[in-house]
N, C-alpha and C positions, 0 to 999 in steps of 0.2 A: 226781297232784299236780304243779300247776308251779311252780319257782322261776324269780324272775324275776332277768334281768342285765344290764348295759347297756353299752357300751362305754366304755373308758377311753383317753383317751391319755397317753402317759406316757413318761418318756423309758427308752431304748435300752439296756437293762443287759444283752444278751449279750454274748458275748466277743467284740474286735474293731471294738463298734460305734465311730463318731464321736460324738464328744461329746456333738454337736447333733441326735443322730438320736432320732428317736421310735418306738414302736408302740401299737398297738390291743392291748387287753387286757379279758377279760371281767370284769366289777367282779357283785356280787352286793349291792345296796343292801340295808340295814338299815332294815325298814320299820315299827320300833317296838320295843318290850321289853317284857319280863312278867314283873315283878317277884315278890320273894319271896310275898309278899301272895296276889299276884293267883294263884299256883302253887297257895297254900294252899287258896285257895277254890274253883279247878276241882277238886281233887283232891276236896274235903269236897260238892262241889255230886255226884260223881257216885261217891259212898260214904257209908256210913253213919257217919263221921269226921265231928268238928266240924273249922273250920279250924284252931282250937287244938290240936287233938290231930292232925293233919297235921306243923303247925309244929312240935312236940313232937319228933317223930318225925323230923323232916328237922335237924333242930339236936343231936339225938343220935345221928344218921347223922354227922354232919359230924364233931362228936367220937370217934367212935367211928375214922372214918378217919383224923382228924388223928393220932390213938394209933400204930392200924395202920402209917403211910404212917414214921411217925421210928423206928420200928422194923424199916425197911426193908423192910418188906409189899408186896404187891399188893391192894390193895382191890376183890376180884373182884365186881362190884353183879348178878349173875345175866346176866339178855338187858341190862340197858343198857350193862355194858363192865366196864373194871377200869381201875384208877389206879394209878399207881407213881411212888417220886421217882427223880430222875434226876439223875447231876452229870454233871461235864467240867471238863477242865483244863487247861493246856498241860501240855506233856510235857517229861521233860529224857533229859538219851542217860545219865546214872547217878543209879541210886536216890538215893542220897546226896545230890544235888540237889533232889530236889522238895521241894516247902515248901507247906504247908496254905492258904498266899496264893494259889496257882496252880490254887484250886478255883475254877470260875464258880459264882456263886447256883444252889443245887435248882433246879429245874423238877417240877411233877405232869405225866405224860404219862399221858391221855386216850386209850385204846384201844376203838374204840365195840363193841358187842355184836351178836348174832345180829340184834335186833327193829330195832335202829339201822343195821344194814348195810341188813336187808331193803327200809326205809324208802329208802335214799339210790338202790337199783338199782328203784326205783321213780319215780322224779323226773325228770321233762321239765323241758325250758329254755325259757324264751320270753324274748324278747330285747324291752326296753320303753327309750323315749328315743332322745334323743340324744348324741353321742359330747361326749365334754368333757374338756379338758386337767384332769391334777390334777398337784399339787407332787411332787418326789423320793420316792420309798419309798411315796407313797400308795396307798389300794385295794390291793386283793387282785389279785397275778398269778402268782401259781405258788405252788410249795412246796410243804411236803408237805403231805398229805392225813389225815395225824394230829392234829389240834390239839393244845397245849401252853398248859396251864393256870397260870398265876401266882398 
């Protein structure tokens, strides 16, 4: 399986750069989307499920973790991964200091699974395009390798 990527330019966010300074950065373009819908009916096209009764089932999934996840669970999904909420907050040097204000917004973090890892150390790059400036903070250049679901 190849994903494909293409070069970015972008400006210089290591430590020390000039201001002015740019680099190349591998960008991984988004080449469409596959909606709820469309999930439903590959599932039901290659099972003996209607799409309805897929949908059913993925919408009672969702409930069921949304339960889980405020009760501070891990939503262990078998091979495709586990979900957990996450906070963070600034800190102070005495208990007596911190204040419920100084939480950031939950996060769900996305830990992928056995069949999901296997998938990714399978995966070749082919490079498509040409390089092309994008604005501040655009495209994908690093970070981790967890994704972090909103």
């Amino acid at each position: 399986m190849s994903v494909k990527y293409k070069l970015v330019l972008k400006k210089d966010l290591t430590q020390g750069a000039t201001a002015d300074a740019k680099r190349y950065y591998a960008s991984a373009p988004v080449s469409g989307m596959m909606d709820f819908d469309s999930i439903c009916e590959l599932i039901a096209d290659r099972s003996t499920a209607s799409d309805g009764d897929v949908a059913l089932v993925v919408l009672g999934l969702i409930r069921a973790m949304e339960e889980a996840l405020l009760r501070n669970e891990v939503v262990q999904l078998g091979r495709l991964g586990n979900f957990r909420l996450s906070i963070g907050s600034s800190g102070t040097v005495e208990e007596k200091d911190f204040q419920a204000n100084m939480i950031r917004k939950p996060k769900i973090i996305f830990t992928p699974g056995d069949k999901l890892r296997a998938m990714i150390e399978k995966v070749s790059l082919e490079r498509i395009g040409k390089e092309q400036e994008t604005p501040e903070g655009g495209g994908s250049g690093g970070g981790s390798d967890r994704p972090e679901i909103e």
